[in-house]
Structures are given as structure tokens and as C-alpha cells.
KEKE-3310 file (N, C-alpha, C; in steps of 0.2 Angstrom, whole numbers, plus 5000, padded with zeros to 4 digits):
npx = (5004:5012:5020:5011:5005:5016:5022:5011:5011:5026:5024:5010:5019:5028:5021:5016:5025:5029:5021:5021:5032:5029:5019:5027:5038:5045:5037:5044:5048:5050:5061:5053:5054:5065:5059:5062:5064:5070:5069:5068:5076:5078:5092:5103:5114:5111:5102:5090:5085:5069:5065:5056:5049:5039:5023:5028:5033:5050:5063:5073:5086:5101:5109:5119:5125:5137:5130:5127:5132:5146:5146:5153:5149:5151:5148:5135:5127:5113:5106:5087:5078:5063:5055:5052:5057:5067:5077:5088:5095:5106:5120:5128:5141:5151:5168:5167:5178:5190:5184:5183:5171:5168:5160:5152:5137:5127:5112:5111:5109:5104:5086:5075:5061:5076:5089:5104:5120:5133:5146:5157:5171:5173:5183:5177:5164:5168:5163:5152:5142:5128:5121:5107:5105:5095:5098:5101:5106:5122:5121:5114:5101:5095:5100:5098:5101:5116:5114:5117:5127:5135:5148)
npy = (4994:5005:5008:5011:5020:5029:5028:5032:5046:5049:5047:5058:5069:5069:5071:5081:5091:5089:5093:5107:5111:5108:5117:5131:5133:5140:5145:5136:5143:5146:5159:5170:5166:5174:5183:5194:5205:5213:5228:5238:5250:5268:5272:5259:5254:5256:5250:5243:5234:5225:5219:5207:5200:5184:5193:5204:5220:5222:5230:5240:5238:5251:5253:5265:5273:5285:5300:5310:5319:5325:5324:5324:5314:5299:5282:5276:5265:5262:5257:5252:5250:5243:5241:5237:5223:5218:5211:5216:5225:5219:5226:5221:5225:5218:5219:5213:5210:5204:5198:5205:5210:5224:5238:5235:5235:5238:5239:5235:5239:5249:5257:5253:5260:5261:5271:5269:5273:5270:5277:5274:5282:5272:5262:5269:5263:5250:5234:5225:5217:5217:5214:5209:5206:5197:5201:5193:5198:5191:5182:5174:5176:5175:5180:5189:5183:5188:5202:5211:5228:5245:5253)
npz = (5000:5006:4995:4984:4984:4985:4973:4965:4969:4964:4952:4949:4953:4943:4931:4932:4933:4920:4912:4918:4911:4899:4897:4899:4890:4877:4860:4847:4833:4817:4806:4794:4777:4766:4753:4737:4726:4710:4705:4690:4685:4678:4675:4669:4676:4690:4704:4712:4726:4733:4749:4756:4769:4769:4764:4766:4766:4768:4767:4759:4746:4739:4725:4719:4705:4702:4709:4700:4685:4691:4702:4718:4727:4722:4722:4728:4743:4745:4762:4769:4780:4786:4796:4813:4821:4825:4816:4804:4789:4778:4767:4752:4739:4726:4718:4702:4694:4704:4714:4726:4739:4742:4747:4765:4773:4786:4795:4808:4823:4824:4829:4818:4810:4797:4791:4781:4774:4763:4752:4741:4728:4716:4701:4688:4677:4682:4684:4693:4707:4717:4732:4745:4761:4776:4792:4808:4822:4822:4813:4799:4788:4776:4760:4743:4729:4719:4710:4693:4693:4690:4691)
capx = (5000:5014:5023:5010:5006:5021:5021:5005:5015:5031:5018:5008:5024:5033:5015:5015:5032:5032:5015:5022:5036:5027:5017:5030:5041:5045:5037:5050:5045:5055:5064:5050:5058:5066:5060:5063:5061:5076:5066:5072:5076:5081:5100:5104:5120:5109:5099:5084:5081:5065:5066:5051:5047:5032:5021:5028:5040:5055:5067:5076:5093:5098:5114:5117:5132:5139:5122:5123:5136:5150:5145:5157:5148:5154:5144:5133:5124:5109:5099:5080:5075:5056:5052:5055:5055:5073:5080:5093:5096:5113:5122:5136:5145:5157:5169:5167:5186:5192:5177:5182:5167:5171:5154:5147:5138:5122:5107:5112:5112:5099:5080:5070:5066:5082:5092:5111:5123:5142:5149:5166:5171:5176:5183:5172:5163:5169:5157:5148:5138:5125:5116:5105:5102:5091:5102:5100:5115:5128:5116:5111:5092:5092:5102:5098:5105:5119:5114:5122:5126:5141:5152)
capy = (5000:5012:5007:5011:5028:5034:5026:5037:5054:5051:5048:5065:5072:5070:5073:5089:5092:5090:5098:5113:5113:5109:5126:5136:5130:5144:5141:5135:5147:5148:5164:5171:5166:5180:5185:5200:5208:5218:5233:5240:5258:5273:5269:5252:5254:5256:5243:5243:5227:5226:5214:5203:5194:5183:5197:5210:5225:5224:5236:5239:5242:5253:5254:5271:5275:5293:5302:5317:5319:5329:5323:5322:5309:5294:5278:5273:5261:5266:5252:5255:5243:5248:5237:5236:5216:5212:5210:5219:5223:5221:5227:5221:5226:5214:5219:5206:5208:5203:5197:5206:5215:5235:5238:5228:5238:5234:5242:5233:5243:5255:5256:5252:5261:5266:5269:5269:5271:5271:5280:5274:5280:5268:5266:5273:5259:5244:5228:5224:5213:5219:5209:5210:5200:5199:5198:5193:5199:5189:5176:5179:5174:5175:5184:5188:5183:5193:5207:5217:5234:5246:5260)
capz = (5000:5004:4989:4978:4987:4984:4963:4962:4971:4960:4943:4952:4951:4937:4927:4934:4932:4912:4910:4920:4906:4893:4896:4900:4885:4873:4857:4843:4826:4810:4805:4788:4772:4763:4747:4735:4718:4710:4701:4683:4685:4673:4676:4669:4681:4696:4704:4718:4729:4739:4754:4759:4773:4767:4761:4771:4762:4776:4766:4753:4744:4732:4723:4712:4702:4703:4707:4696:4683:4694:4708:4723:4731:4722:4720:4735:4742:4753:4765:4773:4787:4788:4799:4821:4820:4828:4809:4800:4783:4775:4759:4749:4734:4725:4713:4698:4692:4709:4719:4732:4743:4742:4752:4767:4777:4789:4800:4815:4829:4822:4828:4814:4802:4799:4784:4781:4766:4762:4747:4739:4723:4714:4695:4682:4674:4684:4684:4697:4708:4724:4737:4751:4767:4783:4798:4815:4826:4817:4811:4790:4787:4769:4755:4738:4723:4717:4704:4691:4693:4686:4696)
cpx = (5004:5019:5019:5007:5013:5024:5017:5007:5018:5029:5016:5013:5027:5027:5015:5020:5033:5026:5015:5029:5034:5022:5021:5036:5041:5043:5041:5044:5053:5055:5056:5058:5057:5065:5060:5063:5068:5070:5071:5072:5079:5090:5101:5110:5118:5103:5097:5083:5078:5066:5060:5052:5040:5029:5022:5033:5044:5060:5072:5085:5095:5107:5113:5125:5134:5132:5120:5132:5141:5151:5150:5156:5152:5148:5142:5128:5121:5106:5094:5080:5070:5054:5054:5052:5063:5080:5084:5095:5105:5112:5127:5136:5152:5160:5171:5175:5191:5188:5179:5175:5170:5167:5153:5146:5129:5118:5108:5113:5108:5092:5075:5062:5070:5083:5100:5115:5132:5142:5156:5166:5176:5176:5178:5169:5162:5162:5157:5143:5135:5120:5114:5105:5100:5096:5099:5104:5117:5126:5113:5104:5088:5097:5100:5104:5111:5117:5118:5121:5133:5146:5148)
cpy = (5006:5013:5009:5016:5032:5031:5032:5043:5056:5050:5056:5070:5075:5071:5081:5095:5096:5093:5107:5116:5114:5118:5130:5137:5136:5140:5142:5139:5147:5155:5165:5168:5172:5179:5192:5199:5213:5221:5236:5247:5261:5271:5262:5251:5253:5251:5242:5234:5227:5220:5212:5199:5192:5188:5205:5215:5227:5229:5236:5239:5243:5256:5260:5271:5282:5296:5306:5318:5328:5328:5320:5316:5302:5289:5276:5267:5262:5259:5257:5250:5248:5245:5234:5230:5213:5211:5215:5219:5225:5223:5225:5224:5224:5217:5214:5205:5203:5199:5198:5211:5221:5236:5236:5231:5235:5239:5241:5238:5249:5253:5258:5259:5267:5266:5271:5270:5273:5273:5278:5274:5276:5266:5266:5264:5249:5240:5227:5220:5215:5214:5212:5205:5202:5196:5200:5195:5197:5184:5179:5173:5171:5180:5183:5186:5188:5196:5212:5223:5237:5253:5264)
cpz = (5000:4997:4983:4979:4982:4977:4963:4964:4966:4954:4945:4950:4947:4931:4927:4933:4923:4908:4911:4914:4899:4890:4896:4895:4881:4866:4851:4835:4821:4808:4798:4783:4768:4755:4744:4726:4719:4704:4696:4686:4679:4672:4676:4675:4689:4698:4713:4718:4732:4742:4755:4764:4773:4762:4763:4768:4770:4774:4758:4752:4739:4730:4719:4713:4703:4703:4701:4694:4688:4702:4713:4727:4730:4722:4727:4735:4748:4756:4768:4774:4786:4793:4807:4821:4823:4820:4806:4794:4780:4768:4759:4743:4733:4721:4707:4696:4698:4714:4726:4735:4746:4747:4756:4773:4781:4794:4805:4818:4828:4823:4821:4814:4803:4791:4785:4775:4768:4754:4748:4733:4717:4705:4691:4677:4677:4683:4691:4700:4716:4726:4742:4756:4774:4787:4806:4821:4821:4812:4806:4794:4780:4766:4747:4732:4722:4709:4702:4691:4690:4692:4691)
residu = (UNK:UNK:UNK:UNK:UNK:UNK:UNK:UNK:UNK:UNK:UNK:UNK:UNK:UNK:UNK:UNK:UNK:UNK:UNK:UNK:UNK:UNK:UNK:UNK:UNK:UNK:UNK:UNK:UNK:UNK:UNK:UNK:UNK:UNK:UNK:UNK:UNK:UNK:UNK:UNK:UNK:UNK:UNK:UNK:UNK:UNK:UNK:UNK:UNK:UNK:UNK:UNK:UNK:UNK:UNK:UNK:UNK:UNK:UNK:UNK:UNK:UNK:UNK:UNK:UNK:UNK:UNK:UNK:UNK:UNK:UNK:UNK:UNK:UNK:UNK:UNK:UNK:UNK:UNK:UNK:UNK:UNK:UNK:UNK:UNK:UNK:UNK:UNK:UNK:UNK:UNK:UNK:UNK:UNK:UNK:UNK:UNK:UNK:UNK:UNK:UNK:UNK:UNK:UNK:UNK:UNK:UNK:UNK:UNK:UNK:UNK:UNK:UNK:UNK:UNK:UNK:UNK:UNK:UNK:UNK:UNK:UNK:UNK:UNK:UNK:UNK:UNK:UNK:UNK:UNK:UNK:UNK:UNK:UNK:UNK:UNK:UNK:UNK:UNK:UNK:UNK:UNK:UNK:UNK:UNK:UNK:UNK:UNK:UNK:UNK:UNK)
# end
């Protein structure tokens, strides 16, 4: 009898134990998968990425070649996080001769909506390749394709 008392407590127990976890248990979700659309603009050289999560416009990126003929700036690459979700939008820019990444710049560390850019000008014409990706901390999420673009 006390034996089978004390079976029914440490069953009691251990019921209640993994019931009180099973609620309390953070629930496991997957990151959105990222998709995106690279838009044709008036400058074949320059080259718009919108960012999706699901159906959601999380931000963009937008490569431009020298803005305005004389211009000091140089070629830039702007990001837009629209979205206070935890998530960050990167840029790169590759250079194809080389494939080393000139550009690699990122939202992190910014509340949402933010935007960011870096200018370097770089030689006249070069070829080109720009991406985006959703970053978690240090953690990617998802990066686009590389698209062509030109200094």
C-alpha cells in the first residue's frame, strides 16, 4: 500500500512536472523566408532590391552610380530597414574583376526604420555585383541573389 502511494505521488509528480514545462516552454518558430524583387530603374548601372518577409516590404537596397554627373559623392549604396522586427538589413557590393566585397555595410544597431549608406568612389565603369540579406545579430536569414550593377 505504501509502495503504491508513493508510485502514484512520483507519477503525480513527474505529470505535473512536464505539464508545468510543457506550458511554460518557449514556442519554437522559424525565421520568415526571405524574398525579394530587384526593380528595373532609369540607370541600367543602378539597381533597387525590395526585401520581403512573406508578404511583408521589410526594406530595401539601392545601389546608384555617381548620382549626378560631377558629383562628389561617388557611388553609394543606401539600405532602409522599415520594419522594428529584431531583423537587419545588410548590403554588399562585389567587385566582379576581383570578387572582392568593396561595400558591406548593415542596419544593425539601428532602431527600425532606419536607413544607412556608404559612398566609395570607385573606378568609372567597373562591373559589378550587389546583394542584400536579413540579419539577426551575426546570424544571415536569407540573402539575395547577386545582381548586376556598374560603378
Amino acid at each position: 500500500m505504501k509502495a503504491t502511494r508513493r508510485a502514484t505521488a512520483v507519477t503525480a509528480v513527474t505529470v505535473a512536472a512536464l505539464s508545468g514545462f510543457a506550458l511554460t516552454a518557449p514556442a519554437a518558430h522559424a525565421a520568415p523566408k526571405l524574398t525579394w524583387k530587384s526593380e528595373g530603374l532609369k540607370d541600367k548601372n543602378d539597381r533597387l532590391l525590395r526585401l520581403y518577409h512573406g508578404v511583408e516590404d521589410i526594406g530595401t537596397v539601392f545601389w546608384s552610380n555617381d548620382l549626378a554627373p560631377g558629383s562628389h559623392l561617388g557611388d553609394t549604396l543606401y539600405l532602409n530597414d522599415f520594419v522594428r522586427d529584431g531583423y537587419a538589413i545588410r548590403g554588399q557590393v562585389k567587385q566582379v574583376s576581383t570578387g572582392k566585397i568593396v561595400i558591406d555595410i548593415s542596419t544593425a544597431g539601428k532602431t527600425a526604420p532606419a536607413k544607412k549608406q556608404k559612398t566609395k568612389n570607385l573606378k568609372e565603369n567597373a562591373k559589378l555585383k550587389v546583394r542584400g540579406c536579413v540579419m539577426k545579430g551575426s546570424k544571415s536569414y536569407g540573402c539575395t541573389s547577386w545582381h548586376s550593377a556598374r560603378a
